[in-house]
C-alpha positions as CSV (number, residue, x, y, z in Angstrom):
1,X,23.3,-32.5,-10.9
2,X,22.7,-29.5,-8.6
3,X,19.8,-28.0,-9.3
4,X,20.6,-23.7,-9.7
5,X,18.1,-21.4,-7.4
6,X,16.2,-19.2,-9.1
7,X,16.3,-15.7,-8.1
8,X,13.2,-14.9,-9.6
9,X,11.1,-12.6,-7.0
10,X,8.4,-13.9,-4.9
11,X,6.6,-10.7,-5.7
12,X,6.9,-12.0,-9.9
13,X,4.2,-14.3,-8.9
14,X,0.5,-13.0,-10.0
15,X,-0.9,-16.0,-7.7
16,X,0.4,-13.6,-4.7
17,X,-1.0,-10.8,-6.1
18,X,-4.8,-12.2,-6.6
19,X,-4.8,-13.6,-3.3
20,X,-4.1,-10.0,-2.0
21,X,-6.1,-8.0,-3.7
22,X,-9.0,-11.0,-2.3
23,X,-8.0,-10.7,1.0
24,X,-7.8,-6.7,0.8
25,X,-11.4,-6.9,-0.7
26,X,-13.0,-9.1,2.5
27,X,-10.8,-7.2,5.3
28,X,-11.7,-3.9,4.0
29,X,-15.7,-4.7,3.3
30,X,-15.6,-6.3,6.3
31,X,-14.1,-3.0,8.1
32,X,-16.6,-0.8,5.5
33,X,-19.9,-2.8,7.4
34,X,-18.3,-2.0,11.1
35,X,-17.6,1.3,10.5
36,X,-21.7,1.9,9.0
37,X,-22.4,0.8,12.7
38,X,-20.8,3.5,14.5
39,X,-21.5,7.2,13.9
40,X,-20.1,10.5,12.0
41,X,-17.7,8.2,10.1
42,X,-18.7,9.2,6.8
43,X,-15.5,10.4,5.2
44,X,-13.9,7.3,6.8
45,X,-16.7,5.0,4.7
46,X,-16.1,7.0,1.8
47,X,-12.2,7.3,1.5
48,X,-12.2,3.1,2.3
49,X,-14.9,2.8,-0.9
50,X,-12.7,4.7,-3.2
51,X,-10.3,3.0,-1.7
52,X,-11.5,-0.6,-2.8
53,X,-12.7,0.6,-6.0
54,X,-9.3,1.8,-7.3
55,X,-7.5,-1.0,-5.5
56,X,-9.8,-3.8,-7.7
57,X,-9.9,-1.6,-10.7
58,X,-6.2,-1.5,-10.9
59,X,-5.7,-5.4,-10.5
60,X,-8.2,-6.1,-13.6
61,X,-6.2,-3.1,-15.8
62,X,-2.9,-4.9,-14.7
63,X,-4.3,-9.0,-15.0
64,X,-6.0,-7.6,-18.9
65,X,-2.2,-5.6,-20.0
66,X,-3.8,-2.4,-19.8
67,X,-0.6,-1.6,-18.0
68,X,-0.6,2.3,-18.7
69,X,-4.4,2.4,-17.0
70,X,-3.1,0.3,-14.5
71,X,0.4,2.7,-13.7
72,X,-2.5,5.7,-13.3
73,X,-4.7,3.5,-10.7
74,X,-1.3,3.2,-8.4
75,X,-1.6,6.6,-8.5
76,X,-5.5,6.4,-8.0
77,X,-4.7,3.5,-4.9
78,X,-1.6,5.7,-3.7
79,X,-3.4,8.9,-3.0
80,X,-6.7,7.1,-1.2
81,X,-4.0,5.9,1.0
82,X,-2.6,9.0,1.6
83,X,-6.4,10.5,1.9
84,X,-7.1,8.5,4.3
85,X,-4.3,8.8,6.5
86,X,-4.5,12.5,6.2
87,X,-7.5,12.4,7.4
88,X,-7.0,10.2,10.5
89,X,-4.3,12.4,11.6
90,X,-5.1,15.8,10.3
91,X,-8.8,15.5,11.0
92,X,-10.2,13.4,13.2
93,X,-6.9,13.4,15.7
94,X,-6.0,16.8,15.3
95,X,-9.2,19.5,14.2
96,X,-11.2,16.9,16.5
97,X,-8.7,17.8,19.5
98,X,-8.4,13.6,20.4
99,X,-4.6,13.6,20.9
100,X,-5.8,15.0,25.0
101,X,-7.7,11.5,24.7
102,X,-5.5,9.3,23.8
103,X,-2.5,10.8,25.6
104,X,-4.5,10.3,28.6
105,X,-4.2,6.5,27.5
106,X,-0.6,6.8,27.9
107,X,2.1,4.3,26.3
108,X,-0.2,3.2,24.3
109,X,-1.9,5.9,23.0
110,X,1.2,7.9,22.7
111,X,2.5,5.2,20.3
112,X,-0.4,5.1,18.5
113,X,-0.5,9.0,17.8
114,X,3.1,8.6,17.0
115,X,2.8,5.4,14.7
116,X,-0.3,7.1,12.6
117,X,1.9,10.2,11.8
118,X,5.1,8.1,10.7
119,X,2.7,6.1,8.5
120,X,1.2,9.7,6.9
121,X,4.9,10.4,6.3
122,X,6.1,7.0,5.0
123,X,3.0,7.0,2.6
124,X,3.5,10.5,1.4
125,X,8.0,8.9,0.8
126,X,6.5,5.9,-0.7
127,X,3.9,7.7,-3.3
128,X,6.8,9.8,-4.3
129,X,9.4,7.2,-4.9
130,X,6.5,5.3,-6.9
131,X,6.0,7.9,-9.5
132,X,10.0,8.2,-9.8
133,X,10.6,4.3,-10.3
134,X,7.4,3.7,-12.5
135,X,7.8,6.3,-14.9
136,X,11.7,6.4,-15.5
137,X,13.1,4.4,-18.6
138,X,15.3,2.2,-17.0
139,X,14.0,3.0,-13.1
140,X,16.4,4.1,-10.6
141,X,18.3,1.2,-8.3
142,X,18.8,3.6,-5.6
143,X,15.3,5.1,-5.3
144,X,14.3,1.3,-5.4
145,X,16.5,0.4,-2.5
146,X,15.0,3.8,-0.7
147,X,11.9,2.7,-1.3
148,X,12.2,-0.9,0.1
149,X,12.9,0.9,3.2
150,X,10.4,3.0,3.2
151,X,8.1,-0.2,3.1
152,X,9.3,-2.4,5.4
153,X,9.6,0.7,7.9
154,X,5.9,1.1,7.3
155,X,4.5,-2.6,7.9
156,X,6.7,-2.2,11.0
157,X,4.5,0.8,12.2
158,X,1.5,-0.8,11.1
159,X,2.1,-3.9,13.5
160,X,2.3,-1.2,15.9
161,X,-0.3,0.6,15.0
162,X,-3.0,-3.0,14.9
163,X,-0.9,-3.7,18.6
164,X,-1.5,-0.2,20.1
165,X,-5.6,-0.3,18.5
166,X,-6.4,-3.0,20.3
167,X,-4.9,-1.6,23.7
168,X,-7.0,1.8,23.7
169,X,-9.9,0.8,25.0
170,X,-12.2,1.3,21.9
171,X,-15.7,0.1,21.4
172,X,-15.3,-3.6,20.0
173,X,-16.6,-2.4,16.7
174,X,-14.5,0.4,16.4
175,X,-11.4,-2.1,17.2
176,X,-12.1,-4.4,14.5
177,X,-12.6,-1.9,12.1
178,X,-9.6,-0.2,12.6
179,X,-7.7,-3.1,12.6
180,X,-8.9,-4.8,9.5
181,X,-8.8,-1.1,7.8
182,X,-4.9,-1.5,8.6
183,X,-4.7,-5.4,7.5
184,X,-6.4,-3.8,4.2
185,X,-3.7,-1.8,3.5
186,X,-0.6,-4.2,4.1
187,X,-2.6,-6.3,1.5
188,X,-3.0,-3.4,-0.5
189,X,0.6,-2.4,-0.4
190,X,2.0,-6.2,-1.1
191,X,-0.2,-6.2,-4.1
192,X,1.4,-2.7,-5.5
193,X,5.0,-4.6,-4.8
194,X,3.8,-7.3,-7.0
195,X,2.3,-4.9,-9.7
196,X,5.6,-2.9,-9.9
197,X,8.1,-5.9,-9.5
198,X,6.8,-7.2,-12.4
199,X,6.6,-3.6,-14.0
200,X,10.2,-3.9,-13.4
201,X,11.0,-7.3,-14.6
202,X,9.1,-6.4,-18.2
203,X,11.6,-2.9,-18.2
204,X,14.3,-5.3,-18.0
205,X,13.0,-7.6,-20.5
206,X,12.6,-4.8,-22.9
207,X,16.1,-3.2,-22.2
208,X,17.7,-6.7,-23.0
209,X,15.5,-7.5,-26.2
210,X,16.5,-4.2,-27.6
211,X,20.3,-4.4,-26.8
212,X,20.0,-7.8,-28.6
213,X,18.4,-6.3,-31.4
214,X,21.3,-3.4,-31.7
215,X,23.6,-6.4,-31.3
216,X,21.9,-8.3,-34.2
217,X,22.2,-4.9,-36.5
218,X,25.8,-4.6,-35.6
219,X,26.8,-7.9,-36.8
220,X,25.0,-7.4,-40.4
């Protein structure tokens, strides 16, 4: 007999999403000590520690079914992101005048400048789209699919944006922190797949046990 293929996510599996929220735990203390080396980077250290703290928090509210404390930690984890961002682009690059810097790079830095701003944008799409699929009864297929986009677009521009780092001529410090900073927040965004896939999944569940019970009424 032929065994049928489960389409069961990969993203269903809590194994995954332990082993990211580890591996977003060691890149991004790793990135917190190399960034305590370098100077004026205090708002950096202290949007990366609220960062971890809301990112961890939010895998032991989900892993104990405290799933409504968990839903406002993604919102806790979404806006650090977007904190963080903001202030990469909006303040250090911009009030700081470094885009003359880094243009001076060239390629480069142009595609670095132009990769951090995309990702800004993409976070701000994807924080949006979260609240709308996370808090509707029966989510929204179409904001899902938008979503998905949204995601993948932004891993894409994070590739670019670890690629570029490590061509600007940085101090090696400065490199490494950066880069596990970004490596931080893929982790940190596979494990928020994982948590609302299997918000998802347990919507579905619930949509299907009640039409049975309706079903079940009916037939009295």
């Amino acid at each position: 007999m032929i065994k049928e293929k489960s389409s069961e996510s990969i993203f269903l599996n809590e194994q995954l999403m332990a082993v990211m929220c580890l591996l977003a735990v060691i890149t991004g203390t790793t990135s917190l000590f190399l960034l305590t080396l370098q100077e004026d980077n205090y708002m950096a250290i202290f949007g990366l520690v609220i960062k971890l703290i809301t990112t961890v928090a939010m895998f032991f509210a989900f892993r104990h079914y405290n799933w409504d404390v968990a839903k406002g930690l993604m919102g806790g984890v979404f806006f650090s992101l977007m904190y963080e961002e903001a202030y990469l682009v909006l303040g250090k690059l911009w009030s700081e005048q470094d885009f003359d810097v880094y243009l001076v790079v060239g390629v480069q830095g142009s595609l670095y400048l132009a990769a951090a701003g995309m990702s800004f944008l993409m976070t701000i799409v994807i924080t949006i789209n979260h609240f709308i699929i996370n808090y509707a009864i029966h989510g929204n297929p179409e904001n899902v699919i938008f979503n998905r986009m949204a995601i993948i677009f932004k891993f894409i521009v994070y590739i670019i944006l670890i690629v570029t780092n490590s061509m600007l001529g940085l101090s090696a410090s400065g490199m490494w922190a950066n880069a596990l900073m970004y490596l931080t927040d893929m982790s940190i965004l596979i494990m928020l797949i994982c948590i609302e896939s299997q918000f998802d999944s347990f919507k579905l569940l619930r949509h299907e046990l009640l039409k049975e019970k309706r079903e079940r009424k009916n037939n009295k």
